[in-house]
N, C-alpha and C positions, 0 to 999 in steps of 0.2 A: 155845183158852181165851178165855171173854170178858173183856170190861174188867172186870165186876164180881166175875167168881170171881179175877179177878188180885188186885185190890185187898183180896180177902180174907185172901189170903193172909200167912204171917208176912212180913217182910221176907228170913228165910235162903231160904226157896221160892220167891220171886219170883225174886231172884237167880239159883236153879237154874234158873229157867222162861228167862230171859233169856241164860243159855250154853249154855242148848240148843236155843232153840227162836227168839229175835229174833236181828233182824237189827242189825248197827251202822250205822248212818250218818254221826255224826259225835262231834268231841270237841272240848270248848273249855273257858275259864276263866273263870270268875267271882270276881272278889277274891282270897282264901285253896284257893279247890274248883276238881276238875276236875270238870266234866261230861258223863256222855257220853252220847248219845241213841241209842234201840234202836226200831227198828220192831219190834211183836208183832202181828201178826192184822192188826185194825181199829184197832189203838191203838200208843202211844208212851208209851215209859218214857224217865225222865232218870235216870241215877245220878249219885247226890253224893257227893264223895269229899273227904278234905282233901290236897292237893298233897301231893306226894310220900310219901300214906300208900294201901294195899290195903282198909283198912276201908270198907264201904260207909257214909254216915253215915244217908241215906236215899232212898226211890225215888220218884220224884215221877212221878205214869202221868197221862195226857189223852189224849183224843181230837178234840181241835178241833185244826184245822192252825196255826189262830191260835198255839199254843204253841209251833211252831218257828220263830215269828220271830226269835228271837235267832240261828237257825243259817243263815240265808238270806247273812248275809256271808260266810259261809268255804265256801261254794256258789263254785267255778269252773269255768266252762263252756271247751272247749279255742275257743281266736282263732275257731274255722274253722267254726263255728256260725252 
């Protein structure tokens, strides 16, 4: 799927398209939200959540690598690298 048939999508479709079809990479906090980041194809979804709630609030997709800089901290490589 491309980026832009993703983004057309409702938000419930995306959601289906991302448990079954991207990958997870990581998960982290922002304030009150969890976030978690999914590799799809050529592009990257964030899902926003409110802490300890299932609802998705919204899906925030990019394709610039620029966008996973907030995830590059919780990147650990093993000592022996």
């Amino acid at each position: 799927m491309t980026f832009s048939a993703f983004k057309d999508l409702h938000q419930r479709r995306q959601a289906e398209h991302l448990a079954h079809h991207g990958r997870p990479l990581a998960e982290r906090t922002e304030d009150s939200f969890r976030l978690s980041l999914y590799a799809v194809e050529n592009f990257y979804a964030e899902v926003w959540r409110s802490i300890g709630e299932e609802a998705i609030l919204f899906i925030h997709v990019f394709e610039r690598p620029s966008g996973l800089a907030d995830y590059l901290a919780l990147v650990r490589l093993p000592a022996e690298w």
